[in-house]
Chimera marker file (.cmm) of the C-alpha trace (Angstrom):
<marker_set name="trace">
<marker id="1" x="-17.398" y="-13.208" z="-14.285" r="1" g="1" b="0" radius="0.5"/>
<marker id="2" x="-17.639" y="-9.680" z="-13.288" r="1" g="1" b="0" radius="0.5"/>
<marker id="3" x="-20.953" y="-8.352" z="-12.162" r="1" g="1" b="0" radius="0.5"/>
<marker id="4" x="-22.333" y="-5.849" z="-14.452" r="1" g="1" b="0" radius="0.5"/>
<marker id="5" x="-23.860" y="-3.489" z="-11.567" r="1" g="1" b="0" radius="0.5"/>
<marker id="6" x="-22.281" y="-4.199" z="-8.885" r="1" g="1" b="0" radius="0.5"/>
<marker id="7" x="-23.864" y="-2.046" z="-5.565" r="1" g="1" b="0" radius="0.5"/>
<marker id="8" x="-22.002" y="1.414" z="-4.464" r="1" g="1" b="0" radius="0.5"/>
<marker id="9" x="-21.603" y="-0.541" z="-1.092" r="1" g="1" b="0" radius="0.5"/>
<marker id="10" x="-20.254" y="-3.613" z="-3.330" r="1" g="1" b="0" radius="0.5"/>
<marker id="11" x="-17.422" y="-0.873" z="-4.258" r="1" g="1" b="0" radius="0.5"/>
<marker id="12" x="-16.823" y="0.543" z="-0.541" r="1" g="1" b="0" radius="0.5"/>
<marker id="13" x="-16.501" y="-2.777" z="0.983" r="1" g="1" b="0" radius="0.5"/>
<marker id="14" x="-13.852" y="-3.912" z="-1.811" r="1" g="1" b="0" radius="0.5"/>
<marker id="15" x="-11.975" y="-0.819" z="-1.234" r="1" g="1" b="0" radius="0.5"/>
<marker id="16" x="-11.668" y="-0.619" z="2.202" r="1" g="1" b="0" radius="0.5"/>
<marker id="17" x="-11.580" y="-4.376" z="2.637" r="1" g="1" b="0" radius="0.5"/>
<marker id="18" x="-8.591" y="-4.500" z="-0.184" r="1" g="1" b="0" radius="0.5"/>
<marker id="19" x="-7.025" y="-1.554" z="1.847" r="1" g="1" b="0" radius="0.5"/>
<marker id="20" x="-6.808" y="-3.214" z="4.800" r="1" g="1" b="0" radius="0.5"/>
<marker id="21" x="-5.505" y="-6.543" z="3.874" r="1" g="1" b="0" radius="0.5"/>
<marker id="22" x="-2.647" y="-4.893" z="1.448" r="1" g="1" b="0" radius="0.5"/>
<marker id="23" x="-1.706" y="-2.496" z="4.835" r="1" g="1" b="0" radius="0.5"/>
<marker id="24" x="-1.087" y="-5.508" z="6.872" r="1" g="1" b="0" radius="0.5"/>
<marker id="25" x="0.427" y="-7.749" z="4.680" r="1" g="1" b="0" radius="0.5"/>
<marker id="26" x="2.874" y="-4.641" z="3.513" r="1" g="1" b="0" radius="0.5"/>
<marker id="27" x="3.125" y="-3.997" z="7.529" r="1" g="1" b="0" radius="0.5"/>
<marker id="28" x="4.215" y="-8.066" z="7.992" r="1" g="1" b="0" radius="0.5"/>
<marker id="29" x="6.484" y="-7.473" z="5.607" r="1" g="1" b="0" radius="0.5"/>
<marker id="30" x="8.087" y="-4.266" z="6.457" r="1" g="1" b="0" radius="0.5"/>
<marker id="31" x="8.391" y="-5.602" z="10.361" r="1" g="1" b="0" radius="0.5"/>
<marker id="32" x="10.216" y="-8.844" z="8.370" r="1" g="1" b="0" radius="0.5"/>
<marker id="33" x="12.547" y="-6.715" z="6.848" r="1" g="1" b="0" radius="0.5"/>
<marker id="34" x="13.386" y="-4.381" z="9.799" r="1" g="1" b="0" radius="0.5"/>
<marker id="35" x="13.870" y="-7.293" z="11.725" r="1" g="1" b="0" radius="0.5"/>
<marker id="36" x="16.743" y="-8.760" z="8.871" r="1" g="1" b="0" radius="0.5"/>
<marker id="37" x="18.765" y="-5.204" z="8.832" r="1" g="1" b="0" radius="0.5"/>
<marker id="38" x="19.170" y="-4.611" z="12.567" r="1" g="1" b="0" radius="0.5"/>
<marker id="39" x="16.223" y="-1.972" z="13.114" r="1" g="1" b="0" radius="0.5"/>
<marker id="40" x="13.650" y="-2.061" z="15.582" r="1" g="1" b="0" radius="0.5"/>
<marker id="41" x="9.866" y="-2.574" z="14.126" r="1" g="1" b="0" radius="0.5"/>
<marker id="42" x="9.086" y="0.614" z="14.722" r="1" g="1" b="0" radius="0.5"/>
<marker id="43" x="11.331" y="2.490" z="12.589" r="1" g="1" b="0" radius="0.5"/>
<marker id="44" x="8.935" y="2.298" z="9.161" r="1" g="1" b="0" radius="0.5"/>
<marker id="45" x="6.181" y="3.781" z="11.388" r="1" g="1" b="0" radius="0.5"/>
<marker id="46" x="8.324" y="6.757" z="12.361" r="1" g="1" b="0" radius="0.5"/>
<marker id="47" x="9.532" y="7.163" z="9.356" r="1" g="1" b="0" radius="0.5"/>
<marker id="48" x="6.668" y="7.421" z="8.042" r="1" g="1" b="0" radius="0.5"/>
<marker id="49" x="5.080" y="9.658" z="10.570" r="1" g="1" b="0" radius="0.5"/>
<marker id="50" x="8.082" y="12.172" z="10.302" r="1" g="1" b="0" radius="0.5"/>
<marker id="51" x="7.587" y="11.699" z="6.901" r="1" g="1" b="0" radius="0.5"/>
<marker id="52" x="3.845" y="12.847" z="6.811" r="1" g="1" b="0" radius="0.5"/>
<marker id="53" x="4.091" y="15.215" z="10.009" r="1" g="1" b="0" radius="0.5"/>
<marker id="54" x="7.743" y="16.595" z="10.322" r="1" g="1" b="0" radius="0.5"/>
<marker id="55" x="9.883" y="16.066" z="13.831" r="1" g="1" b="0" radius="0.5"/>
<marker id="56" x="7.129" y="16.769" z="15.544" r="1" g="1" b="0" radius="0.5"/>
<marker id="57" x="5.181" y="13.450" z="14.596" r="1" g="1" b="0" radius="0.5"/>
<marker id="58" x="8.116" y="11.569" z="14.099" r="1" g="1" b="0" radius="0.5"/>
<marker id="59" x="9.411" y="11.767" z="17.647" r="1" g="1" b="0" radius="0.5"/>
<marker id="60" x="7.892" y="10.385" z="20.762" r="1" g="1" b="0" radius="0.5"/>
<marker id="61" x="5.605" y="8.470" z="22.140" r="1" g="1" b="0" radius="0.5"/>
<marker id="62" x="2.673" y="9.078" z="19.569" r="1" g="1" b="0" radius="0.5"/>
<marker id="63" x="5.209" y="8.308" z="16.234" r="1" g="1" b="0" radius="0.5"/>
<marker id="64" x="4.705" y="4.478" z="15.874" r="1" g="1" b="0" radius="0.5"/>
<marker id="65" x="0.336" y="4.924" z="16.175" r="1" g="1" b="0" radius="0.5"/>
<marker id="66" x="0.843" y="8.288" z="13.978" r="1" g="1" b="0" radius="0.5"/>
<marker id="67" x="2.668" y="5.645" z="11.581" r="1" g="1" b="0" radius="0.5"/>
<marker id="68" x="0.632" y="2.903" z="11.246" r="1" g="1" b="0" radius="0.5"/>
<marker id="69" x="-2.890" y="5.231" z="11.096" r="1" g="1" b="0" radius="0.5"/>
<marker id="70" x="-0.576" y="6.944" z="8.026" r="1" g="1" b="0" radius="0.5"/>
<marker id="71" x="0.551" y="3.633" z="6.259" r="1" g="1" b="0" radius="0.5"/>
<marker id="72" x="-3.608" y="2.098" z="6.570" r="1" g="1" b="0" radius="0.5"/>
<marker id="73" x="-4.645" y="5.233" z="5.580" r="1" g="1" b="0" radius="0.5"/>
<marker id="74" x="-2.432" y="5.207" z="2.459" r="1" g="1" b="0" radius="0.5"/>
<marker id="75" x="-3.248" y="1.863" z="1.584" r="1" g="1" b="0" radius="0.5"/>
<marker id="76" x="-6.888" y="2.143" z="2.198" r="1" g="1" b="0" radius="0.5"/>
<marker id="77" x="-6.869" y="5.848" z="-0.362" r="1" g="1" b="0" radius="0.5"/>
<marker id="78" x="-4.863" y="3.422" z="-2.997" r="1" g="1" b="0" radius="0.5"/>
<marker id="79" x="-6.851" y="0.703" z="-2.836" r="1" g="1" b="0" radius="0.5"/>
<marker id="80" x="-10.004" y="2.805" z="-3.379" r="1" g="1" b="0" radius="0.5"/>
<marker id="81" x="-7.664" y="4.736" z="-6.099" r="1" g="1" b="0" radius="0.5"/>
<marker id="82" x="-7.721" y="0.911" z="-7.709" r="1" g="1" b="0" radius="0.5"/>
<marker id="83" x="-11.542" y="0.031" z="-6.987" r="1" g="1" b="0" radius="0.5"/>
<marker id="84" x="-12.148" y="3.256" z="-9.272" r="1" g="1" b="0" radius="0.5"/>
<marker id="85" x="-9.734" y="2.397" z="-11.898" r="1" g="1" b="0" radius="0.5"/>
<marker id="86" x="-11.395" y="-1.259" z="-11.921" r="1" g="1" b="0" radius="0.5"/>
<marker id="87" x="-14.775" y="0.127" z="-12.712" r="1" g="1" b="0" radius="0.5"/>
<marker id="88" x="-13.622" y="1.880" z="-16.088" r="1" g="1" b="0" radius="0.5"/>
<marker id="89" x="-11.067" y="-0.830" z="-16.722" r="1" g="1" b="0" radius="0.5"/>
<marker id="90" x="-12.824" y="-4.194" z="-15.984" r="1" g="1" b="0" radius="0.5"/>
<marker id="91" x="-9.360" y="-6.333" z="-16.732" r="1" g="1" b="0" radius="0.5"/>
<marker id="92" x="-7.958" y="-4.697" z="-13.707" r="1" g="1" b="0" radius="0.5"/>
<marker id="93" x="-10.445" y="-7.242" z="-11.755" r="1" g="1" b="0" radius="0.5"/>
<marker id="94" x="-9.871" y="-10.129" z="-14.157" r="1" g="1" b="0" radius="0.5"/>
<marker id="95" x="-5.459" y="-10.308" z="-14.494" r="1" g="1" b="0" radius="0.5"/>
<marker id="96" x="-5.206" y="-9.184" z="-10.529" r="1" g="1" b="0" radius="0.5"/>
<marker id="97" x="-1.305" y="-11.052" z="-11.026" r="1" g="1" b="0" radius="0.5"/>
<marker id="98" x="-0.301" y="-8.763" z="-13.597" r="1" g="1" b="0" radius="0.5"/>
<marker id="99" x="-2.469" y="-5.806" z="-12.571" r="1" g="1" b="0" radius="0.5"/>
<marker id="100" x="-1.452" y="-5.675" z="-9.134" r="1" g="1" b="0" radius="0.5"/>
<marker id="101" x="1.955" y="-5.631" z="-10.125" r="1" g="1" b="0" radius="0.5"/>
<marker id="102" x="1.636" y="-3.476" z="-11.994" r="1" g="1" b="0" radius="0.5"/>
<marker id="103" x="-0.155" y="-1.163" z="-9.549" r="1" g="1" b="0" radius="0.5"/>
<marker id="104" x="2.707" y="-1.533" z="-6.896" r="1" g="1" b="0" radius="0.5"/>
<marker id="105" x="5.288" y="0.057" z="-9.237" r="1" g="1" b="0" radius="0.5"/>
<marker id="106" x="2.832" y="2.959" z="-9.789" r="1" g="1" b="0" radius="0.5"/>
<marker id="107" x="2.658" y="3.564" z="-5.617" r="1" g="1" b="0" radius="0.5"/>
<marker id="108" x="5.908" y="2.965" z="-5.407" r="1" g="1" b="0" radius="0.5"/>
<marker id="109" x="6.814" y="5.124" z="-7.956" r="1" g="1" b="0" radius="0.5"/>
<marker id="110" x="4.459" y="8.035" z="-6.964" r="1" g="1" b="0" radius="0.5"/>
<marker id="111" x="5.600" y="7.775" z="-3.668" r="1" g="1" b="0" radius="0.5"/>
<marker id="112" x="9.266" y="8.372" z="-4.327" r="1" g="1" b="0" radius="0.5"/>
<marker id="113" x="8.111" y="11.347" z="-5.660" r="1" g="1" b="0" radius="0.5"/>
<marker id="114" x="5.750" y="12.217" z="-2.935" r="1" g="1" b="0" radius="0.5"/>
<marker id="115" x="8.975" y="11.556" z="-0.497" r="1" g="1" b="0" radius="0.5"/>
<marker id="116" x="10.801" y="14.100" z="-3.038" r="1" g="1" b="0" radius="0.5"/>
<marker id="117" x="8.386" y="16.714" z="-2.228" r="1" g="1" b="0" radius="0.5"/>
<marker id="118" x="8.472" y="16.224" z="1.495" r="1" g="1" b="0" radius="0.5"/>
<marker id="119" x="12.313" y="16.401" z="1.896" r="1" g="1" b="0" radius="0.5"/>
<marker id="120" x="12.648" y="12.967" z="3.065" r="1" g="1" b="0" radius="0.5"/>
<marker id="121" x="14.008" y="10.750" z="-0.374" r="1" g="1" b="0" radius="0.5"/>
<marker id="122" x="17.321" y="8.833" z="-0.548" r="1" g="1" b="0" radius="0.5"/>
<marker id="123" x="19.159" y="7.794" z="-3.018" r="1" g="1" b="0" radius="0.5"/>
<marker id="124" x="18.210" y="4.132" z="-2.943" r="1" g="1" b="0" radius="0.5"/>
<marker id="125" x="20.570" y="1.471" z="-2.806" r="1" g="1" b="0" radius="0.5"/>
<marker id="126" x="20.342" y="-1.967" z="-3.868" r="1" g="1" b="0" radius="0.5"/>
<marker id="127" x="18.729" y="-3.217" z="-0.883" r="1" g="1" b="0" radius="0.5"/>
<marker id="128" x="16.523" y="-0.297" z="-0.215" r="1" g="1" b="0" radius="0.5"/>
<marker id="129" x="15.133" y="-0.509" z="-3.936" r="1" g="1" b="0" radius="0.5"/>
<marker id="130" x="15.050" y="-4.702" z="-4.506" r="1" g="1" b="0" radius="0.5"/>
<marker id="131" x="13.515" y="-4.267" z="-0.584" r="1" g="1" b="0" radius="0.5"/>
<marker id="132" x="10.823" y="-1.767" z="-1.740" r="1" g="1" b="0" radius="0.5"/>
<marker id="133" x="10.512" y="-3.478" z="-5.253" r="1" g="1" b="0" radius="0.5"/>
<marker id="134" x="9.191" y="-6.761" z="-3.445" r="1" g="1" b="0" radius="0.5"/>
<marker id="135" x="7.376" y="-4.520" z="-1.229" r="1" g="1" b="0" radius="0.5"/>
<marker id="136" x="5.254" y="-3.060" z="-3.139" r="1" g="1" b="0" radius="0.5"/>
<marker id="137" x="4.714" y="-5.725" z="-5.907" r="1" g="1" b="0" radius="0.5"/>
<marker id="138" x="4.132" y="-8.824" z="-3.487" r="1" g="1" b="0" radius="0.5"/>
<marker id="139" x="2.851" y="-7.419" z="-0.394" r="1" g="1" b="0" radius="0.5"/>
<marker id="140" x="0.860" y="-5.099" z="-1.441" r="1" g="1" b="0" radius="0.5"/>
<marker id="141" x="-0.325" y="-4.718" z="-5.063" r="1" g="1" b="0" radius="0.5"/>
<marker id="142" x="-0.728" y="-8.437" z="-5.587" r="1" g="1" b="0" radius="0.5"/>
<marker id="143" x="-2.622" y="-8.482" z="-2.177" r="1" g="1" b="0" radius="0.5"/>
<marker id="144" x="-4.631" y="-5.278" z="-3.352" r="1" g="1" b="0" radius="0.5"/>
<marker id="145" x="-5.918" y="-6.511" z="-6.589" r="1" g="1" b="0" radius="0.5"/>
<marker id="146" x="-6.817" y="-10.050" z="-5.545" r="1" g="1" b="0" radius="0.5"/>
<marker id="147" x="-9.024" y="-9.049" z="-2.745" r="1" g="1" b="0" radius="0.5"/>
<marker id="148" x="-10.375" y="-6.761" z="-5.101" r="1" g="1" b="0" radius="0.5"/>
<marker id="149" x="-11.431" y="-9.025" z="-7.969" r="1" g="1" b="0" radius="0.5"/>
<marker id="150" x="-12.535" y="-11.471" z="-5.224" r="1" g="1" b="0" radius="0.5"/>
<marker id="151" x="-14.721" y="-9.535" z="-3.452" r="1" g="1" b="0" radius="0.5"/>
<marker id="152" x="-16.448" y="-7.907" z="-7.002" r="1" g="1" b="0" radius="0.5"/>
<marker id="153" x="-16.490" y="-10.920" z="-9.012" r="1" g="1" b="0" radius="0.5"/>
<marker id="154" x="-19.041" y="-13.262" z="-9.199" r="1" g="1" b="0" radius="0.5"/>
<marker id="155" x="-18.382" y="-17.024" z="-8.105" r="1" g="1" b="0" radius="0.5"/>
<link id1="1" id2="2" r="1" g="1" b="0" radius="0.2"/>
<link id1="2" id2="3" r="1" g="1" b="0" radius="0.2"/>
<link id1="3" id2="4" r="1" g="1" b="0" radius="0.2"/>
<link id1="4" id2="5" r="1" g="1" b="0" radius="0.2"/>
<link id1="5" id2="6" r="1" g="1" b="0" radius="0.2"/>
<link id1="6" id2="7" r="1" g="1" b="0" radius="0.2"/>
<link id1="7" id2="8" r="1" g="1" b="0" radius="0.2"/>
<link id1="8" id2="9" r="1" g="1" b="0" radius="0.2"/>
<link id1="9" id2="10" r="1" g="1" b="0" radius="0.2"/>
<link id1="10" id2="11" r="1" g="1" b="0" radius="0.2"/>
<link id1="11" id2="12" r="1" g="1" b="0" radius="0.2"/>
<link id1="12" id2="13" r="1" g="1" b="0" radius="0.2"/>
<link id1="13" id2="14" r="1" g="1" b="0" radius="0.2"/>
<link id1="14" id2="15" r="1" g="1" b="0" radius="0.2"/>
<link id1="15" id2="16" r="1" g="1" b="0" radius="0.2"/>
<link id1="16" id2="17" r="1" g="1" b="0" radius="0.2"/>
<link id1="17" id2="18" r="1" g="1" b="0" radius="0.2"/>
<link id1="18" id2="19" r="1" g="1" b="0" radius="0.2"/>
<link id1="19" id2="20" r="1" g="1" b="0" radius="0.2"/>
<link id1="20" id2="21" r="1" g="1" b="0" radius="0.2"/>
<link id1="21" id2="22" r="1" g="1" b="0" radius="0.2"/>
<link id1="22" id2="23" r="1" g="1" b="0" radius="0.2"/>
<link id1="23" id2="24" r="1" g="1" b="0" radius="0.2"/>
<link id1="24" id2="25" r="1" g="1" b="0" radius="0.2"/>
<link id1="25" id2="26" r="1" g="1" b="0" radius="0.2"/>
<link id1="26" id2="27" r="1" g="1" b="0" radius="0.2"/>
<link id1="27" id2="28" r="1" g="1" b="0" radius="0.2"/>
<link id1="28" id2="29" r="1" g="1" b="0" radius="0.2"/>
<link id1="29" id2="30" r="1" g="1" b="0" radius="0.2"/>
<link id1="30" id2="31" r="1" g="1" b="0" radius="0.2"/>
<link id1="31" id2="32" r="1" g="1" b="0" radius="0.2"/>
<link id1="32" id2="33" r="1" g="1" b="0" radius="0.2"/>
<link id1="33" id2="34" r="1" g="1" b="0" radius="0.2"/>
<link id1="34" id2="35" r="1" g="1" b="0" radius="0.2"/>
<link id1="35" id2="36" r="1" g="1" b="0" radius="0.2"/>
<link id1="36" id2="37" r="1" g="1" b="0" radius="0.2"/>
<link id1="37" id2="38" r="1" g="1" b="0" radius="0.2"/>
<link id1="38" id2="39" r="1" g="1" b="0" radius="0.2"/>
<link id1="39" id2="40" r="1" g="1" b="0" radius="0.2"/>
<link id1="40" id2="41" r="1" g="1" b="0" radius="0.2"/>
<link id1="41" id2="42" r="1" g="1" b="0" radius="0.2"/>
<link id1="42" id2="43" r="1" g="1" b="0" radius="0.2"/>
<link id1="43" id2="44" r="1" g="1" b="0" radius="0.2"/>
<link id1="44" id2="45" r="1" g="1" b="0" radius="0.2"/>
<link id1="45" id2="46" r="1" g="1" b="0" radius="0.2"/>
<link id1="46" id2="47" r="1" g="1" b="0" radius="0.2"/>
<link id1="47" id2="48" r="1" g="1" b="0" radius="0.2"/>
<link id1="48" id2="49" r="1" g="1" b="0" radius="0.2"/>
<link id1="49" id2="50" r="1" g="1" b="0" radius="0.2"/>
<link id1="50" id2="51" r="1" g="1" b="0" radius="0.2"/>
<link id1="51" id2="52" r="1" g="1" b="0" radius="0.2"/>
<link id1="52" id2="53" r="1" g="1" b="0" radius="0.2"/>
<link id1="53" id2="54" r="1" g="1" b="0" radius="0.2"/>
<link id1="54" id2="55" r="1" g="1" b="0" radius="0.2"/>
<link id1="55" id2="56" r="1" g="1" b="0" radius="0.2"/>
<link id1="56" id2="57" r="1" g="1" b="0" radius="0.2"/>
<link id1="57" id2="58" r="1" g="1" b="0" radius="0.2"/>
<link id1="58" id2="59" r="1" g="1" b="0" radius="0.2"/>
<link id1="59" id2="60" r="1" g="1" b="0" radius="0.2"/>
<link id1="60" id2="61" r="1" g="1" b="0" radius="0.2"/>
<link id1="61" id2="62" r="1" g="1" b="0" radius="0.2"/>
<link id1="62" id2="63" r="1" g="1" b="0" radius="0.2"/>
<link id1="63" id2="64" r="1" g="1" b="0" radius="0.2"/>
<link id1="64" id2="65" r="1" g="1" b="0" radius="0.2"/>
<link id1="65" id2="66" r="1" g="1" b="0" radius="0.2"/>
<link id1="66" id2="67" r="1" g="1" b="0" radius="0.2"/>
<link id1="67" id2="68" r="1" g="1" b="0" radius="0.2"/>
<link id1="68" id2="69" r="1" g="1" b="0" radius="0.2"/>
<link id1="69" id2="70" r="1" g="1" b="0" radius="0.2"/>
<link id1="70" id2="71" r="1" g="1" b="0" radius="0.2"/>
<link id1="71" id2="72" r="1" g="1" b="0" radius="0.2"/>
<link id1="72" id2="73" r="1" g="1" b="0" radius="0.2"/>
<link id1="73" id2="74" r="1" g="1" b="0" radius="0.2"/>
<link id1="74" id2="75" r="1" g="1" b="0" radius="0.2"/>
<link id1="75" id2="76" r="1" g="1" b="0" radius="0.2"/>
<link id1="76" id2="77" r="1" g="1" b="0" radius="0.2"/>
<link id1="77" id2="78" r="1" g="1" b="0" radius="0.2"/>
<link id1="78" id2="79" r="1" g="1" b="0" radius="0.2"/>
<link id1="79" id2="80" r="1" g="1" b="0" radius="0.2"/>
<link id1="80" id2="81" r="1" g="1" b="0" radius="0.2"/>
<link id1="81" id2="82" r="1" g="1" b="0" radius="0.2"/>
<link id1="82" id2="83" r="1" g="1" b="0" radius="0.2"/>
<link id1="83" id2="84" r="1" g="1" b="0" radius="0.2"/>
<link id1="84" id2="85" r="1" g="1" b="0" radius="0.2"/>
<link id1="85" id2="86" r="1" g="1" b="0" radius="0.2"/>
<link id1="86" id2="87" r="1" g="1" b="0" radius="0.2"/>
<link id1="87" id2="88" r="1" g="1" b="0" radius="0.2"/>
<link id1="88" id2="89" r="1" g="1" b="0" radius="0.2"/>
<link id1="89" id2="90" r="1" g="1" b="0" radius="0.2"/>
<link id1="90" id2="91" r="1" g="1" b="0" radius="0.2"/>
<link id1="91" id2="92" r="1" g="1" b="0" radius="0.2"/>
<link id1="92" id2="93" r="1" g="1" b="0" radius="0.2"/>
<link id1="93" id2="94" r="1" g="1" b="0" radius="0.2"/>
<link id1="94" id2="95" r="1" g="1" b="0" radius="0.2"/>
<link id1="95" id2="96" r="1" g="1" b="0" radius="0.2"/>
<link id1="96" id2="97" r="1" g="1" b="0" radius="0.2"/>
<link id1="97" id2="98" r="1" g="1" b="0" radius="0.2"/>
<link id1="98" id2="99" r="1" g="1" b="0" radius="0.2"/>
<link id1="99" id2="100" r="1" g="1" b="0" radius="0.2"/>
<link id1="100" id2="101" r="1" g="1" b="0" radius="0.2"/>
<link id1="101" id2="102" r="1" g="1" b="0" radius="0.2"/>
<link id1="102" id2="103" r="1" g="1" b="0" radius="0.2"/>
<link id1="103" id2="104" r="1" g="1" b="0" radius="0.2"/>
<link id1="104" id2="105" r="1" g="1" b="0" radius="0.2"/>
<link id1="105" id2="106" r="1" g="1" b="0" radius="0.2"/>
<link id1="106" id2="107" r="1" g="1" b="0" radius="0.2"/>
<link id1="107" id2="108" r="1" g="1" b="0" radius="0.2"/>
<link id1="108" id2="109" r="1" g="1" b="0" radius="0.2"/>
<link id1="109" id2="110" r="1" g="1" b="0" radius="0.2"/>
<link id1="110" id2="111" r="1" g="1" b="0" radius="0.2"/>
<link id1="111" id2="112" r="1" g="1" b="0" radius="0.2"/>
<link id1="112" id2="113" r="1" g="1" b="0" radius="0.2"/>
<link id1="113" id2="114" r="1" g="1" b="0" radius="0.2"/>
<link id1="114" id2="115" r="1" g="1" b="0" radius="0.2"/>
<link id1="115" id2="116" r="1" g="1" b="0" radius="0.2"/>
<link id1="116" id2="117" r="1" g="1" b="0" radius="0.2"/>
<link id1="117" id2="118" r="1" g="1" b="0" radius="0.2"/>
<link id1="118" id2="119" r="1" g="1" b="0" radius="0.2"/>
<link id1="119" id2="120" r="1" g="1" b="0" radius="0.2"/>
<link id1="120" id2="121" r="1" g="1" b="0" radius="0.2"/>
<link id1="121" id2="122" r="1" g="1" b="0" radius="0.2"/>
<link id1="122" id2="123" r="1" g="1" b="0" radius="0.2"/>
<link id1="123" id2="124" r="1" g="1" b="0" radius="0.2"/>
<link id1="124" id2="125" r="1" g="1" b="0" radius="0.2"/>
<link id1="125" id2="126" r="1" g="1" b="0" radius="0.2"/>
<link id1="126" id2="127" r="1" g="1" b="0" radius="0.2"/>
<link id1="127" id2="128" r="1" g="1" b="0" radius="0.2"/>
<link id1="128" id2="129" r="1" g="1" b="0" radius="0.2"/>
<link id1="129" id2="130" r="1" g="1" b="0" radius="0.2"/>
<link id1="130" id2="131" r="1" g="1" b="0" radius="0.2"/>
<link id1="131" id2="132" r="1" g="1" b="0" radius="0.2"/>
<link id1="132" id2="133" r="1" g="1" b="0" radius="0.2"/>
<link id1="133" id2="134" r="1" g="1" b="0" radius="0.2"/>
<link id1="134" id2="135" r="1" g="1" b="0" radius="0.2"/>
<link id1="135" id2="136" r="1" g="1" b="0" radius="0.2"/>
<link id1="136" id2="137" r="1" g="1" b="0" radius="0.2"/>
<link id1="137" id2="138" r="1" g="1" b="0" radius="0.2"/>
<link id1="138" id2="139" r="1" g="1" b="0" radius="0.2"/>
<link id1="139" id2="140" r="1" g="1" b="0" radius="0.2"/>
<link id1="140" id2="141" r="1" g="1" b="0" radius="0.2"/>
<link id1="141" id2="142" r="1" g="1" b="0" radius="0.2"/>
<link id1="142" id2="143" r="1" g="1" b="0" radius="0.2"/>
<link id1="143" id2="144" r="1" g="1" b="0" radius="0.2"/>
<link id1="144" id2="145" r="1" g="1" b="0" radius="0.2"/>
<link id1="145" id2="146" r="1" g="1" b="0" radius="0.2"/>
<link id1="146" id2="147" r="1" g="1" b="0" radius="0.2"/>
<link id1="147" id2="148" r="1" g="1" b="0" radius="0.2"/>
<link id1="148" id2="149" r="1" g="1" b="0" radius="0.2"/>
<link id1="149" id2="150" r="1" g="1" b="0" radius="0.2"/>
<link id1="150" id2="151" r="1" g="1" b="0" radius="0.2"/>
<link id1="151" id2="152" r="1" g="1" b="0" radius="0.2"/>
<link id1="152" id2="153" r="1" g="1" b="0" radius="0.2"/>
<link id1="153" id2="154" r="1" g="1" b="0" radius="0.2"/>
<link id1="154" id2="155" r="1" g="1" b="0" radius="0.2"/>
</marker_set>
């Protein structure tokens, strides 16, 4: 059962608590597939640094820390994006399977665009897009919404 009231803090714990665990679960999973095509670990957190920053982040010693603060930052915004949909739309804390799959093909979606706007999309491939597809849903939509509903429903 959901809690009819639940605290402001209730909210800010779920979000940043969801955040977190969808960051590192996506970050597992993005060293995982690195690892499987031949990259170093690193190379999603400079991407995404250069991504955010330009050359200037994405080079260097400071790319892979610029990286990860930019992918738990992202997930962390998201999951609070979430928390606030989940308090107008309560079934987004009851079906966290479907929801949170649902969820990850919105990100992922959004942020193809948002990659678009920065200069920095590719075409994707197979790989790249059944990659990001399992990405997104698994590691960290699904991941998202169940800490979510766990941490504001009622036991």
């Amino acid at each position: 059962m959901i809690r009819s009231s639940p605290d402001r803090r209730d909210w800010l714990l779920a979000g940043a608590a969801a955040g977190l665990v969808s960051g590192i679960t996506l970050a597992a999973f993005a060293a995982f597939a690195e690892v499987r095509a031949g990259q170093p670990v690193s190379a999603t957190y400079t991407f995404l640094a250069s991504a955010v920053g330009g050359p200037v982040f994405g080079e260097g010693a400071s790319a892979v820390p610029v990286g990860v603060l930019v992918l738990f930052a992202g997930t962390i915004l998201w999951a609070f994006g979430y928390v606030y949909g989940a308090l107008r739309q309560p079934q987004l804390l009851t079906r966290p399977l479907i929801s949170g799959a649902g969820f990850g093909v919105i990100v992922w979606f959004v942020m193809q665009v948002m990659l678009v706007g920065a200069g920095h999309f590719t075409a994707p491939t197979i790989y790249t897009f059944d990659r990001d597809m399992v990405a997104f849903l698994l590691f960290f939509g699904i991941p998202l919404a169940f800490t979510a509903s766990k941490l504001l429903r009622t036991t």
